[in-house]
N, C-alpha and C positions, 0 to 999 in steps of 0.2 A: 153813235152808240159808245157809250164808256166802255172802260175795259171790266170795271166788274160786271157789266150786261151781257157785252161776248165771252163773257168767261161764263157764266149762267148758259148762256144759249149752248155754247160749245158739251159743258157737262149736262145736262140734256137731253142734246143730242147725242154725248157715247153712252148714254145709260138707256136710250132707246135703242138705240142702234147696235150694240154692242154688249151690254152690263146683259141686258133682259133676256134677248135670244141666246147665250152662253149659260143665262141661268135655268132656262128653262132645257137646253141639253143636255147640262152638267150641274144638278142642284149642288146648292151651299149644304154642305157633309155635318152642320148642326147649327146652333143660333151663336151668333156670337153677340157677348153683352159685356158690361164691365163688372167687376165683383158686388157694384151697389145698384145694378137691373137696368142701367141703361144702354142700350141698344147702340152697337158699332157700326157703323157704316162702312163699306166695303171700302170706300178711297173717301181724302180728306184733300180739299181745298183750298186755297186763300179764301174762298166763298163760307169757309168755318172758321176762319181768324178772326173775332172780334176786334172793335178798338184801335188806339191808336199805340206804336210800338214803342215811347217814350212810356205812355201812360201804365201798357201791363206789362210788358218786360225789362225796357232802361238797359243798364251797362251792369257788369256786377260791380261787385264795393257799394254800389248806387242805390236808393229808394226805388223802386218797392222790392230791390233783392231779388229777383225773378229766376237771377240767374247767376246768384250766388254772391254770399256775402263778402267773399274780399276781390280784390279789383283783380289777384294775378290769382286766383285759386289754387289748385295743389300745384301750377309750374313754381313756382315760392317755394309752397310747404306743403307737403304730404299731408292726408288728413293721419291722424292718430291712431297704430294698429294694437287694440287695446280689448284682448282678448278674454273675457271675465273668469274668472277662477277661485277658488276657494273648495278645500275638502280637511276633514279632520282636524287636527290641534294646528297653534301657527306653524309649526315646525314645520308640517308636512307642505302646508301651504307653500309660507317662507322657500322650500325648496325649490317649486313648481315656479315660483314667481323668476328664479332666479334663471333659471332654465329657458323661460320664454323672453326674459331679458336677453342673454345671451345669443338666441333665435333672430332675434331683432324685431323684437314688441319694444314699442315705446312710449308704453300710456299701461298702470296698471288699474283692474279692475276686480272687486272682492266683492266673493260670494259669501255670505252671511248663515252659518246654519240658521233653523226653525226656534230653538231655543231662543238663541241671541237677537233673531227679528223679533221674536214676540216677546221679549222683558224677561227670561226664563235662564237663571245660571243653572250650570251643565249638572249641577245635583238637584234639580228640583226633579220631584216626582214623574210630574208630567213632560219633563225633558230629557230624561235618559233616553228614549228610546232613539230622537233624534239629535242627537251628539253628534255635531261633524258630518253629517249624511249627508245633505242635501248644497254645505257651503262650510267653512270654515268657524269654529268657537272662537269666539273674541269675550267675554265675557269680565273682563278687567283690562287694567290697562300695561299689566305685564306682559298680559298675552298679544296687546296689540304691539308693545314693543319685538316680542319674539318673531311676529307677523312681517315686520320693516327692519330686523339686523341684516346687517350688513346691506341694506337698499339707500343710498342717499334718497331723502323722499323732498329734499329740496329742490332735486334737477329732475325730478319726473312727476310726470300728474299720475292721482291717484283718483279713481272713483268708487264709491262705496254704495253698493245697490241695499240701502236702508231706511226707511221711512217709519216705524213706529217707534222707536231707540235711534234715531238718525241724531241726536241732540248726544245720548253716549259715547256714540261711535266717535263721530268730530271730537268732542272731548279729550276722548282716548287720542288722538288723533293730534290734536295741540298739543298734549301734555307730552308725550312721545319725542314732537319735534322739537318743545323748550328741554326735556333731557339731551337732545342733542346739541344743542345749542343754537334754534333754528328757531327764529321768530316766525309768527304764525300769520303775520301778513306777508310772508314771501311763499308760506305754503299754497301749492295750483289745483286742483281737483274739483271734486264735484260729491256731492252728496245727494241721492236719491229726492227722498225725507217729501214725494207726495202722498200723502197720506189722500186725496179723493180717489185715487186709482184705485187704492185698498178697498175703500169702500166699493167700487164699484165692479173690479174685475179680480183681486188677487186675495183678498181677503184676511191679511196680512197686518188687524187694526189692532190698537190696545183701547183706546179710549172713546167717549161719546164726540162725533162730528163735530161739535165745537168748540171743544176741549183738544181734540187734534189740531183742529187748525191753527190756534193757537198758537200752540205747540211749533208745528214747523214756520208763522210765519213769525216765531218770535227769533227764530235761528237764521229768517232773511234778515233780518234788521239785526241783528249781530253781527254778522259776517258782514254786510254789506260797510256795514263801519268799521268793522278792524280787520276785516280780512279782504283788500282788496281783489286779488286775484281767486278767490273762491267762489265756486259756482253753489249755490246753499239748498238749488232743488231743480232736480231734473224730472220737469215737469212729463209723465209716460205716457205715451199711445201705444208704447208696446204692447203691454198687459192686456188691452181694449182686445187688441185686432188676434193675439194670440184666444184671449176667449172667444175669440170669435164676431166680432166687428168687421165692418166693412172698411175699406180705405176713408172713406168720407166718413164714419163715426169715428174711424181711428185721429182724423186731424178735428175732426168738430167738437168731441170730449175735450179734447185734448190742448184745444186751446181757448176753449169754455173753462178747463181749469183752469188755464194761466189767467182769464180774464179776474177769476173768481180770487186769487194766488195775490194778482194785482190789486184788485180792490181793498181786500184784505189789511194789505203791507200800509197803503195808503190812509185808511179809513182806521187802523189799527195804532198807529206810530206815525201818521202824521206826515209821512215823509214823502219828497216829491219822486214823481217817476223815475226821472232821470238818476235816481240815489241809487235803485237797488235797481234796474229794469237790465243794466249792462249784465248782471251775474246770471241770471234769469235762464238756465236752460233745458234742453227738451231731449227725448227718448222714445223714436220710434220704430216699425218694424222693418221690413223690406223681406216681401214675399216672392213668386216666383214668377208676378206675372210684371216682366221687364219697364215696358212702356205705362201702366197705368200706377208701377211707384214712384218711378221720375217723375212725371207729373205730377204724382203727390206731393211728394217734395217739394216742390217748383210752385206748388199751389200754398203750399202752408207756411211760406216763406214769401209770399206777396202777402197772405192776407194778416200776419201775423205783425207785417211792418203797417199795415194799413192799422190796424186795430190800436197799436201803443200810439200812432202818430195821429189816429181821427178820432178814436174813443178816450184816448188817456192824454192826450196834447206831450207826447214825448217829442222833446227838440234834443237829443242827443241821437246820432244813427246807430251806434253804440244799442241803445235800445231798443230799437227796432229790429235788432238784430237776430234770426232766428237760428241761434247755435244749438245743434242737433247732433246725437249719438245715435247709430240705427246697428241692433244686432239683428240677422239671420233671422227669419223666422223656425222658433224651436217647434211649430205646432203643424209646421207643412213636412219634418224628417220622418219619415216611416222605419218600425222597427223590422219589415220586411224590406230584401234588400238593402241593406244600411249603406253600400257603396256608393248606390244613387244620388244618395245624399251630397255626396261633395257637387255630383254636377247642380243639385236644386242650389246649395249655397254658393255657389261662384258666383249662379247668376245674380240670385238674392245679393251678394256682394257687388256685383257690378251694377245694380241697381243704386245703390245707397253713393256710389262716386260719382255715379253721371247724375243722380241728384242730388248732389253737393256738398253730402254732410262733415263735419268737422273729425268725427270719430266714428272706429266700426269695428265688430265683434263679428266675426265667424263660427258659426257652431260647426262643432266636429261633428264628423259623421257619424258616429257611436253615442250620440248623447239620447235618441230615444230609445236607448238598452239600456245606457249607464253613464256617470258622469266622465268626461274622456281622458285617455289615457294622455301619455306623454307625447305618444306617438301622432296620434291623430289630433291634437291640439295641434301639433307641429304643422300638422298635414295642412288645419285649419289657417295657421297663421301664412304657410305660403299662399292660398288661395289669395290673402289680401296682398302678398309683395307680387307675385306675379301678373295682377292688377298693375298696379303699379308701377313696375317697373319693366316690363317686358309686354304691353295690351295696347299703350299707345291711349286710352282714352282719356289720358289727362292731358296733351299734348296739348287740346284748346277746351276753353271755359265754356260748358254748358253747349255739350256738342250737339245735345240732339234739340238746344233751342231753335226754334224757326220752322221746326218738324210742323207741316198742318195735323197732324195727327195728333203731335204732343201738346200742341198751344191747343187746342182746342179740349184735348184732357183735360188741360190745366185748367181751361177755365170751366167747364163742366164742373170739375170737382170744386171749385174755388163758389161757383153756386149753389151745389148743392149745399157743403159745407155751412155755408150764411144761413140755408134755412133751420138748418137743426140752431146752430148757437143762437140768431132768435128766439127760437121755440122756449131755448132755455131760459132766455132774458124775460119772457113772458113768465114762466114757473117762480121766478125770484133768484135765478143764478143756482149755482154749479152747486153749493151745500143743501140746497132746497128741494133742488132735481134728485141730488142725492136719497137723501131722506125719504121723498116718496117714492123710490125705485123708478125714475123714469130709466138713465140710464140701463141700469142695471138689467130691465125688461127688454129695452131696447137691443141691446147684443144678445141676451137671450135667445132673443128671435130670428136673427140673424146666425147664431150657429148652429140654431137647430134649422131651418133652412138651407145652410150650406152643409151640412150632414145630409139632408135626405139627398139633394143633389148627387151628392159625392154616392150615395149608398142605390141612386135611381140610374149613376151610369154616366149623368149631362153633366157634372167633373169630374174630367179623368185623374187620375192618380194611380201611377205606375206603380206595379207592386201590391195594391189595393184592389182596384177594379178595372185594370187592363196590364195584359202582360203579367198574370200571378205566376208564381213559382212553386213549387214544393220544394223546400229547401231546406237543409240543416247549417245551421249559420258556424264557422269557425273562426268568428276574432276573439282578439284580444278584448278583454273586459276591466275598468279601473274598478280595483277592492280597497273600500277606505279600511287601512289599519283596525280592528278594533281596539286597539291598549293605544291611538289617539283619545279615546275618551276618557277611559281610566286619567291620562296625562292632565286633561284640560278638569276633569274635578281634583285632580290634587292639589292643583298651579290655584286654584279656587281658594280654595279651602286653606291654603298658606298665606296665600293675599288676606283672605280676614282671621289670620291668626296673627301674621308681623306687622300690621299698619297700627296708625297711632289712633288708639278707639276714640282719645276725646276730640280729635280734630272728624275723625269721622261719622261720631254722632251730630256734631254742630255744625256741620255741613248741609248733613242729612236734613236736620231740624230747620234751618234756614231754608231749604228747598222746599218743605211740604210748607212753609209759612208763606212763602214767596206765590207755590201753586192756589193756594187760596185769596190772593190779592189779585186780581182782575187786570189789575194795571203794569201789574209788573214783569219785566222779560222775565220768561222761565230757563233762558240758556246760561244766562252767567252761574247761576246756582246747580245745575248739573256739571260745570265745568269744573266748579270747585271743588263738589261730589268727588268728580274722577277723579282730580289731584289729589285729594285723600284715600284716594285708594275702593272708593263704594262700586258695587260690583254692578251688572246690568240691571241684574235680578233686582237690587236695593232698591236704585232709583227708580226703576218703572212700579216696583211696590210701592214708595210714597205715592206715585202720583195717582194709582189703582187707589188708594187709600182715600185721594181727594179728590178726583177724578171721577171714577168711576170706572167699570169697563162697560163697553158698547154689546149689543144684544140687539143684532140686527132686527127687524121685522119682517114679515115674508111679505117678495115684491111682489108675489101673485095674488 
């Protein structure tokens, strides 16, 4: 008899023997499933290991990445404590930035107000209201200077959570570091700038679907040749899983976009994989439930090396590389009990290290009242150093690999996963799926399901529907300044009073010539924009002007 026969017989025999009569004295206290309905088995096997351990897990550094992309993981190097921020004018930002530097963040991360995402400088009509609320005005490129004084931005990476102006921002962004004297292929960071997510979960677009795409993958093929060390799109599943997706929608979108991202780049500009696939990176969540995000992780990082290496013939491992930022989930903080909150995010942070990711945002515990104080950001950023340095779980690489419980996630998810990005290759890929609301129905469904749950009792949530309190809540609360706004329309309104108007008309005029040629990149003529001084609002106006703007369609 093999050993995998007596290993069968044995488990068997304790599930007759033992499992059945226990359950029947002591029933199972509710069903347990994973967050996408598949059903958990009380204990986990070698008899659930698929496959051979060369073929689905390997070494890290090594093809298919299983178990993480560099050979020594954080004993080397720490991943990146890069805690997102932005409120009011740069000033106030600038301030905050400087403060969590000296904390010991080392990766910075900018919150964009509403205005500034959507094309909108801080005197238009329709942007007063949201001025600095929600992330910080950047709206020129004084302001993004005031944003990075006194920050060397050459020795630290910056990420910039922006996708429909994501082509301004960079702009702003170069011009900045050549005032400093800082060429712009030594600059390190990352720029948002997926514009399908928008579509699909955040809704955050200026322009019709393929006039976006466009748009950002004219800014890979820019970057990808003059800015080596830049990451030119942080492909999101956050957004998915925050409205409400499931773990497996969250990596199946999500690398249905990159698929769609790739083709694009390819099919666009000509260019082979291996040119842009290295800069290529991703942004997803990490929720509270421990063992089924490692796995995710763990899954979306074999199939992500499978996918550039069997569907795109990438011979560089550089590309196959699935480099990942994962914040906190903001949608699982309750504004009841807000304390709580730190223990849901340690663990959410402890999820995101033992699945391997390169960078990680902690949300403070005050952020479903308000955006958070100094204090509790602080609170937030030790969450991640005491990970770190004091938990011991970086001690060896991919600790909980070899777990039957967690290979067997993985691969679970790693299947189901495959069937949805199918489904999509069947509709005509990721802009197409877009278009007729597949996505978009698809999480739909799924948070309106994980809502009635939550509201039937079969998901607990502390504070919600078990253990409620009657409370009267006494923290601290962040109040963005109001006379930040008054600042950020003055700084405006000076900028197009002192700039040189005929270099900024001809600029302007170039770019809306440029958006109406098909063939031509649209980044280098934004960048020139900036250098003259054209404000957000300007440039996303020409390209409204030849463009258009997008007017969704209902997905029901």
């Amino acid at each position: 008899m093999s050993v995998a026969d007596r290993l069968r017989e044995k488990y068997d025999e304790w599930v007759r023997e033992f499992l059945i009569p226990t359950l029947k004295r002591v029933p199972e206290w509710r069903k347990f499933a994973t967050s996408f309905g598949v059903e958990i088995k009380p204990l986990y096997t070698p008899l659930d290991v698929k496959g051979d351990y060369l073929e689905k897990m390997g070494f890290p550094g090594e093809y298919p990445f299983t178990r993480g992309i560099y050979p020594t993981m954080y004993r080397s190097r720490l991943w990146t404590f890069r805690e997102y921020s932005g409120f009011g004018s740069p000033e106030d930002t600038n301030k905050r930035y400087k403060f969590l530097i000296s904390q010991g963040q080392t990766g910075l991360s900018v919150a964009f107000d509403l205005p500034t995402q959507l094309g909108l400088d801080p005197d238009h009509e329709l942007a007063y209201p949201e001025v600095g609320k929600v992330g910080v005005s950047v709206p020129e490129v004084v302001s993004m200077s005031i944003l990075f004084n006194g920050i060397d931005i050459s020795k630290i990476t910056t990420s910039f959570t922006i996708n429909a102006t994501a082509a301004e921002i960079l702009s702003m962004y170069i011009t900045v570091a050549e005032g400093m004297g800082i060429d712009k292929a030594v600059l390190d960071g990352t720029i948002q700038n997926d514009i399908l997510k928008e579509f699909i979960a955040r809704n955050l677009y200026i322009y019709p679907p393929l006039h976006s795409m466009r748009y950002a993958v004219d800014i890979i093929a820019y970057t990808s040749r003059n800015m080596p060390k830049w990451h030119p799109i942080s492909i999101s599943g956050y957004h998915f899983r925050e409205a409400g997706a499931t773990a497996v929608q969250e990596v199946a979108f999500t690398l249905a976009d990159a698929i769609e991202y790739t083709n694009w780049v390819i099919n666009r500009w000509k260019m082979g994989v291996d040119d842009f696939a290295p800069g290529l990176s991703f942004f997803f969540a990490a929720t509270t439930n421990l063992f089924e995000e490692v796995a995710k992780f763990r899954a979306a990082r074999r199939l992500y090396a499978r996918i550039m290496r069997e569907r795109f013939g990438a011979k560089k491992l550089e590309s196959m590389k699935l480099k990942f930022h994962v914040q906190t989930s903001g949608a699982t903080l309750t504004a009841q009990q807000p304390e709580v909150n730190i223990i849901r995010t340690t663990i959410q942070a402890l999820a995101a290290v033992l699945g391997g990711a390169q960078s990680l945002h902690v949300n403070a515990y005050d952020e479903a009242l308000a955006l958070p104080t100094e204090r509790s950001v602080k609170l937030a950023l030790r969450v991640q150093q005491v990970i770190a340095y004091e938990s011991g779980v970086i001690d060896s690489i991919d600790p909980l690999g070899g777990s039957y419980y967690i290979e067997w996630l993985t691969d679970t998810i790693e299947e189901e996963v495959m069937k949805i990005i199918d489904y999509v290759d069947k509709l005509g890929g990721m802009t197409r799926a877009v278009e007729i609301g597949y996505p978009q129905r698809a999480i739909a469904e799924s948070a309106y399901q994980y809502q009635k749950m939550v509201e039937e009792g079969r998901i607990a949530v502390i504070g919600i529907n078990m253990f409620r309190e009657e409370e009267e809540l006494h923290i601290e609360l962040h109040r963005v300044d109001p006379v930040s706004r008054e600042r950020s329309i003055k700084r405006v309104r000076e900028v197009r009073k002192r700039r040189d108007r005929e270099a900024w008309e001809r600029a302007l005029n170039d770019l809306r010539r440029a958006a109406e040629l098909e063939d031509e990149n649209i980044f280098p003529y934004i960048l020139n924009a900036i250098r003259a001084k054209a404000t957000v609002g300007e440039v996303s106006g020409v390209l409204r002007e030849v463009w258009g703007e997008y007017k969704p369609p209902s997905i029901y």
